[in-house]
N, C-alpha and C positions, 0 to 999 in steps of 0.2 A: 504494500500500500504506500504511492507517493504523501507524500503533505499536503500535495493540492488534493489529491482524492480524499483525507480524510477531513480538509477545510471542508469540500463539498457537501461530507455527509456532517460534518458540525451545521453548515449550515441550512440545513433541510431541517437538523432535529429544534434548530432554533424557530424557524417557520411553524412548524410544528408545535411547539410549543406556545411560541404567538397564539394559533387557531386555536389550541385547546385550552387558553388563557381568555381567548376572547380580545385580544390586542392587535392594533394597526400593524399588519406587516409592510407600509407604505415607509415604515421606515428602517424596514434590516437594510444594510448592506447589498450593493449586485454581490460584490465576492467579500472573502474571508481570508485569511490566513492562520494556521497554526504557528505555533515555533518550540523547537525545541528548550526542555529545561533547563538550567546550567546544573541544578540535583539532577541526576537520574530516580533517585527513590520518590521524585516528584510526576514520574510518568515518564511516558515516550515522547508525547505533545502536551502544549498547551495552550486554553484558548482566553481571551478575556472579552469574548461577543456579548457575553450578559453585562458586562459590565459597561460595554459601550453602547447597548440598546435598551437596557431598562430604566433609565432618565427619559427619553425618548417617549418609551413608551407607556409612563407612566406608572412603573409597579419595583418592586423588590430588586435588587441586584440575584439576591440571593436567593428569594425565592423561583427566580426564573433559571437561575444556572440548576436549581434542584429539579424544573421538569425538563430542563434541554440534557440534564446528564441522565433522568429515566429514557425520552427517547433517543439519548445516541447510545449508551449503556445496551441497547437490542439491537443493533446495526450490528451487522455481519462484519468480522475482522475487529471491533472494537472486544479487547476482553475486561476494563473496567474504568470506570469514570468518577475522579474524586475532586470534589470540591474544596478548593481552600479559600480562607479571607473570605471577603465579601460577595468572592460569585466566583473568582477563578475555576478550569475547568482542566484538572490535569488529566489526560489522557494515557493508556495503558492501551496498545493493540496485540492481537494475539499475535502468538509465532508462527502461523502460517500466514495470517495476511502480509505480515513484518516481510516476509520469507519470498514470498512471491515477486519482490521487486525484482532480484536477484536473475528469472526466467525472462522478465519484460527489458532487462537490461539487454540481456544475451540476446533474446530476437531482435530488438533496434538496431543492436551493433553499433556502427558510427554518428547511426543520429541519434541515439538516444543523448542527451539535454538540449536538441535543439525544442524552440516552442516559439509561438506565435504572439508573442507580446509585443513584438513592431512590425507584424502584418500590416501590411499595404504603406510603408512608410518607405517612401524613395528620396535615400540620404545621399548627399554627395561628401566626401570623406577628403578632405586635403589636408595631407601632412608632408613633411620633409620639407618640398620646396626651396631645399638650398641652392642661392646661384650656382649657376658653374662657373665658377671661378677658381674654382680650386676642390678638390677630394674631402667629400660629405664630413664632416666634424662632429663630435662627440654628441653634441646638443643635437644634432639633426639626428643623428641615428639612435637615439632615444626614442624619437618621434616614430623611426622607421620600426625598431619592435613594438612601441603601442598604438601605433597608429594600423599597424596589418592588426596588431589582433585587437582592436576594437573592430575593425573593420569584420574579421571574420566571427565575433561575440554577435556584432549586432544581424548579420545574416542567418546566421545560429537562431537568431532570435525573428525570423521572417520579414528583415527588412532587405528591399532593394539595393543597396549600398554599391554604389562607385566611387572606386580610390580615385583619386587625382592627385598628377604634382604639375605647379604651377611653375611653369619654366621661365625663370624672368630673364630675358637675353635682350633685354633692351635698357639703357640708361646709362650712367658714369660708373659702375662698377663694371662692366663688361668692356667698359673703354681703358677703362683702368688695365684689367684683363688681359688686351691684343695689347696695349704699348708695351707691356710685361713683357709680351713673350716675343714682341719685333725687338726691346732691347736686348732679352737673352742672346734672339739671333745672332745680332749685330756683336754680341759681345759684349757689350754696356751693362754700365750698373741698373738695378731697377731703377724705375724711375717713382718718384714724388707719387706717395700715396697707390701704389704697384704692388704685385704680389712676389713671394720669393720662394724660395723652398724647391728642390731638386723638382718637382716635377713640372714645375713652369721651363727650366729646360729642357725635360723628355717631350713636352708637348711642342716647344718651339723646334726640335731637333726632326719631329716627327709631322710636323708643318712643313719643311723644309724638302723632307723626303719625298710627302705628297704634290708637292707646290713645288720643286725647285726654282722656280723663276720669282719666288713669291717676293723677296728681297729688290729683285726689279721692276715690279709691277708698279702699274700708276698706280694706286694706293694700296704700299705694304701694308700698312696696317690694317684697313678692310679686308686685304685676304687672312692677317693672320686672327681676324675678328672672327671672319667666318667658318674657317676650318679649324680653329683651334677650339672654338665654343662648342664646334659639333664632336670634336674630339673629347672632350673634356666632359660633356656629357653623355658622352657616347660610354665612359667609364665609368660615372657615376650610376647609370642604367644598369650595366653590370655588375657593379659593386652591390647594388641595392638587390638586382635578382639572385648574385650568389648570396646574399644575408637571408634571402627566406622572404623578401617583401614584393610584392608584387604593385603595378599598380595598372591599374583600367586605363586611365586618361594621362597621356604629356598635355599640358598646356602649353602654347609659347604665348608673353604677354606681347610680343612683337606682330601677333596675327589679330591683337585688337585694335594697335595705332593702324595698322596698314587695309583693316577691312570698317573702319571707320567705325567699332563701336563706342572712343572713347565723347564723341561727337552723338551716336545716341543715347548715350547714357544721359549728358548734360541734358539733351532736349527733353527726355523724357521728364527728367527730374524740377526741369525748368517750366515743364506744362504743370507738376503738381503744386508750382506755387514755390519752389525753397530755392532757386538761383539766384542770384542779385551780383552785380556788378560795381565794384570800387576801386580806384586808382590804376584802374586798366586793368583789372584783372577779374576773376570771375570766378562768383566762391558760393558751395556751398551753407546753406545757414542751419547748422548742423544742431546751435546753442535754443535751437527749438525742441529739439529731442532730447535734450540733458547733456548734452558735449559743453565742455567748460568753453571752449570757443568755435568760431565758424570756421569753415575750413577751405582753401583754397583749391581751385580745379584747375586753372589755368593762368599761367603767369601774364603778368602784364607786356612780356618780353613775346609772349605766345607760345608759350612752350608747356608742355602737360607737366604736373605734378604725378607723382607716383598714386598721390591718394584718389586721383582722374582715372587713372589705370584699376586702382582698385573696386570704385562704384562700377567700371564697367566689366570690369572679372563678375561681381557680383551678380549685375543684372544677367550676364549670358548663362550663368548658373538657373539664374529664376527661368530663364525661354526655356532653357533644354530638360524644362520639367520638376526639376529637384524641387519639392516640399522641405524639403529639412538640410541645409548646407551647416558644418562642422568645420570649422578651421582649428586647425594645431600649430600655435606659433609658440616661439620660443621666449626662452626667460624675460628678453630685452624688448616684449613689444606687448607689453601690458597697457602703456599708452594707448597702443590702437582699438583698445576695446568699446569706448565711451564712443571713440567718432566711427568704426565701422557698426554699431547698433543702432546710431543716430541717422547713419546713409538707410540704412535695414528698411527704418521708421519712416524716411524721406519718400523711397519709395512704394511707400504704402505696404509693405507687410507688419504682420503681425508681429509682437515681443514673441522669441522663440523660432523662429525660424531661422535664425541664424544664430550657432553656438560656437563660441570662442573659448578654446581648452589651451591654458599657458601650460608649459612646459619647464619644472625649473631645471638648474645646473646639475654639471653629471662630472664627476671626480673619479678620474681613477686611480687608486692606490700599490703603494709595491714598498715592503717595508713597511708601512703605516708609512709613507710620504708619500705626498702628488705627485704626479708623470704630470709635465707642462707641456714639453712639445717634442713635434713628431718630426722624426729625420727626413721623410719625405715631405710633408709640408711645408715643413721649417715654422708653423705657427702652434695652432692648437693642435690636438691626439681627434683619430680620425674611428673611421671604420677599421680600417687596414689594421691599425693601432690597437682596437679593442679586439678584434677578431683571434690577431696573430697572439696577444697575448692572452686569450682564455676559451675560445673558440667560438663558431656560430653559435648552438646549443644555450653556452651559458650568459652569451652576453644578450642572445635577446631573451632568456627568461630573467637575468637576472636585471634589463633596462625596465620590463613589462611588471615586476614583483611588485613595485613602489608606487603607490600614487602621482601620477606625473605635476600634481604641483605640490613635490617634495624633493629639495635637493637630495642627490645619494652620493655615496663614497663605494667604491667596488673594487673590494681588496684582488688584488692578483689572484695570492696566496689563499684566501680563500673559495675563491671560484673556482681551482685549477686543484681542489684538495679532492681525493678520491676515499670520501668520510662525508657521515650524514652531519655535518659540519654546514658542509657547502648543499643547499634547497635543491638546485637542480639536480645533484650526484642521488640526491636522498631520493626526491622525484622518481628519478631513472632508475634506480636501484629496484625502486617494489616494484617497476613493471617487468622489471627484469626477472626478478627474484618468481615474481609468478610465471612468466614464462618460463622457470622453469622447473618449477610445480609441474605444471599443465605437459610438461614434454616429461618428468618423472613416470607422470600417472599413463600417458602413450605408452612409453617404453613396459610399462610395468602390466598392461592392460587393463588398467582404469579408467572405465567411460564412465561418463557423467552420465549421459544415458539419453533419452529423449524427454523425459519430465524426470519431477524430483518431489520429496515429501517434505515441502517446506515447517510443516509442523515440529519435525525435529529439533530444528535450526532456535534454541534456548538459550545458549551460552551469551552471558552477558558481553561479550567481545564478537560474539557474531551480529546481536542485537545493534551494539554499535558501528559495528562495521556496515552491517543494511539499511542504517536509519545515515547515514555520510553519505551513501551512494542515490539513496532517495532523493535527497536535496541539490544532486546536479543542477536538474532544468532548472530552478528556482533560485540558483546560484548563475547561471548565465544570463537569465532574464534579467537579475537583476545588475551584473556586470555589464551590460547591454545599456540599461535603462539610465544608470548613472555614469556610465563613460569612464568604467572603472575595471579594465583586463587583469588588473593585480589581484582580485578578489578571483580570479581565476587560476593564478599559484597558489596564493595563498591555500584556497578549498584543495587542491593538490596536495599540498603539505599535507594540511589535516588527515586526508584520504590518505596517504601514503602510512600515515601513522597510524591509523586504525587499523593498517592493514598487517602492519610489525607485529602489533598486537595482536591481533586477531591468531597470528600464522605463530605468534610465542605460545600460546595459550589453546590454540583448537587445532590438535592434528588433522591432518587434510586427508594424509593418505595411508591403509592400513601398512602396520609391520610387519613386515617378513614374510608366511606364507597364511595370515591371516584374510580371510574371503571380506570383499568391499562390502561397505554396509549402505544401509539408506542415507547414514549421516556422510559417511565418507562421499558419497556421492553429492548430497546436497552440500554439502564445502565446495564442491569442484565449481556447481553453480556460481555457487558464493566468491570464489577465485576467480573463475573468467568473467563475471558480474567487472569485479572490481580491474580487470585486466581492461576491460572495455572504457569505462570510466577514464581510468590514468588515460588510456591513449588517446580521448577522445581532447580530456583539460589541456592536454601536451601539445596537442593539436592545433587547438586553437589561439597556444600564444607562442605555434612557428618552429614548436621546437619536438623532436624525433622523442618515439617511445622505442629505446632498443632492446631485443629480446636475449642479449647476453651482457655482461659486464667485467 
């Protein structure tokens, strides 16, 4: 029995209870939730619906939690229902219904936690969006572990969801960019406000080789703008698909000056009444929507501002259908929250339709000291940097473990420990450890069988082991819901460790030449249950369930 199934029947025997009270059922709840207790000797679940609907309804707390625990107390799978305080409704379920999640697990297979709590919602998901100017940086590949598995939590959960990265190859940072790498050409020092770091030579060496003439061309620098930007993110593409992250959509913001959307974004904005023009120039009036000031579209000189580029990223997002756009910026653009919700407002959508998720800073440690900079960049520590030093596997579970607006520190030495020390080894370990359970009991001729006798299944470490596994969908949905994939190691962890438990405490498979029993059998349930589960969480935030260690 999941949580949600036995919300369900908590909340029928409350209905129930209504009609045989004689009370407005116009005011239960559409739905309910249980939760588990932090006592066990307090039940399996518990509920506090009497206590949320008998003000309501005008009667008892306590008297109504006494007739909703007679009829859930006769519901099938419920084996006892006790009241505490004032109406609390601690729930006890038998061991076979407890038992049965275990079979529902096993047939889902891969989709079991996915669920429909963002049905029909079509998200557009933009994260990373680092210039190419140089190889993806600490901060942004943070982004790229929780930005894929938000992205695949919330489809998990029935939304439509397109990743996007917004490829900004237009403005003074990309100019910046090509003089970089026409100076390395040439042999020159960078130049004023330039980038440095060995691979602004590999790119210019490798410009050189595709372009030889490129140095005599009527404009060196536009060839090395153009081939070198596409080189440049031609790596970052890569970089980002060997990390595990994928993404639906490149944007280039250079196909909005050139197909004139920055032009209809102003008109439109400008028909709802919020453009106004001063000192030549042309500005959003943003301090209508709560922005501490107005904000400017286009210069007096005529030239776009970036935040001109940004209303119209915006609006081409609303044409191409997206209900619900999500932006993932980084620590340093907190500022833009006030004026891109104020555009939101400007044109005419609703609060909520557009979410803005900061991202803080991300430290890596060695020694207990910071690693500052990276030999190939020559600036900040990159992908290449986190990867080489701890591997795919742990640096995007362990970027995705933390709430992303919380700085982290991410020891080496701890990540790269082969000890339930290090979340991800521990992780990896029980799925491992059960595979090879599950290949003992092969080798040994122990089938699980085709059903099993969930009644058996008593042991208070089984109990808790089925009620962890219960809680997935309800655990993604809600990881989904608040934009939070870390609650999805986390439940991992916990899972993994019920499972230690479980496997210290409840032998799986019989010894020696002793004949399998029903219990032995229903464990095996109970092991590939939870084999399912790990690989399913592992899954979803990018990272490998392996079947040996």
């Amino acid at each position: 029995m999941t949580p949600e199934t036995l919300a369900e029947k908590v909340l029928s025997a409350t209905r129930a209870a209504f009609e045989a009270l004689g009370l407005d059922t116009a005011v239960l709840p559409a739905v309910t939730a249980v939760e588990r207790p932090r006592d066990p000797k307090h039940g399996d679940y518990a509920s506090n619906i009497a206590l949320q609907t008998a003000k309501k309804a005008g009667t008892n707390p306590r008297a109504l939690a006494e007739k909703i625990a007679e009829n859930l107390a006769s519901t099938d799978g419920v084996a006892k229902v006790d009241i505490a305080g004032p109406g609390f409704l601690n729930i006890t379920v038998d061991a076979a219904a407890a038992g049965e999640i275990a079979g529902q697990i096993v047939a889902a297979g891969a989709s079991y936690g996915a669920n429909d709590s963002m049905s029909g919602q079509n998200v557009n998901l933009e994260f990373v969006s680092a210039n190419p100017t140089g190889p993806v940086h600490i901060g942004a590949v943070r982004w790229a572990a929780v930005g894929d598995a938000l992205a695949r939590v919330m489809r998990a959960s029935g939304a439509q969801v397109t990743s996007e990265y917004y490829f900004n190859d237009a403005g003074s940072q990309i100019d910046n960019f090509s003089k970089s790498l026409l100076a390395s050409a040439k042999g020159e020092p960078t130049p004023e406000n330039g980038y440095g770091g060995a691979y602004i030579a590999d790119i210019a060496a490798e410009v050189l080789k595709r372009r030889p003439d490129a140095l005599d061309a009527d404009d060196p620098q536009e060839v090395f703008r153009q081939v070198g930007v596409e080189l440049m993110f031609a790596e970052i593409k890569s970089d980002l698909e060997a990390f595990g992250t994928h993404f639906d959509v490149f944007f280039n913001e250079k196909d909005l000056h050139d197909k004139g959307e920055l032009d209809a974004a102003v008109e439109r904005l400008d028909k709802q009444g919020h453009i106004f023009e001063s000192e030549g120039a042309i500005w959003l009036r943003t301090t209508t929507f709560g922005d501490d000031k107005d904000r400017p579209l286009k210069k007096s000189n005529g030239e776009w501002t970036y935040f001109a580029a940004d209303c119209a990223y915006y609006l081409d997002k609303r044409e191409r259908g997206f209900g619900k756009l999500v932006f993932m910026l980084g620590a340093d653009h907190h500022g833009y929250i006030g004026r891109m919700q104020a555009m939101s407002r400007a044109f005419g959508d609703e609060p909520g339709t557009m979410e803005i998720l900061i991202g803080q800073l991300v430290n890596l440690l060695r020694d207990g000291k910071p690693l500052r900079m990276s030999k190939r960049a020559g600036t900040v520590l990159g992908l290449d940097d986190i990867v080489s030093a701890i591997g795919v596997d742990a640096a995007r579970y362990a970027l995705a473990r933390y709430s992303a607006d919380s700085s982290i520190d991410l020891d080496i030495d701890l990540w790269t420990k082969h000890s339930s020390d290090n979340p991800v080894y521990y992780v990896q370990y029980a799925h491992a450890r059960i595979a090879g359970v599950l290949r003992n009991a092969a080798d040994r001729g122990v089938a699980k069988g085709d059903t099993y006798d969930a009644s058996v299944l008593t042991h208070e470490r089984e109990s808790d082991l089925l009620k962890a596994l219960a809680e997935f969908p309800s655990v993604v949905a809600t990881a989904a819901e608040l934009r939070e994939p870390h609650r999805i190691a986390r439940y991992a962890e916990e899972l993994a460790g019920a499972y230690h438990r479980f496997q210290h405490d409840c032998r799986v498979l019989p010894i020696g030449d002793e004949e399998p029993t029903d219990l032995n059998r229903a464990r095996l349930w109970v092991v590939d249950a939870t084999r399912t589960v790990l690989a399913n969480a592992l899954a979803l935030l990018g990272v490998s369930a392996p079947e040996r260690m």
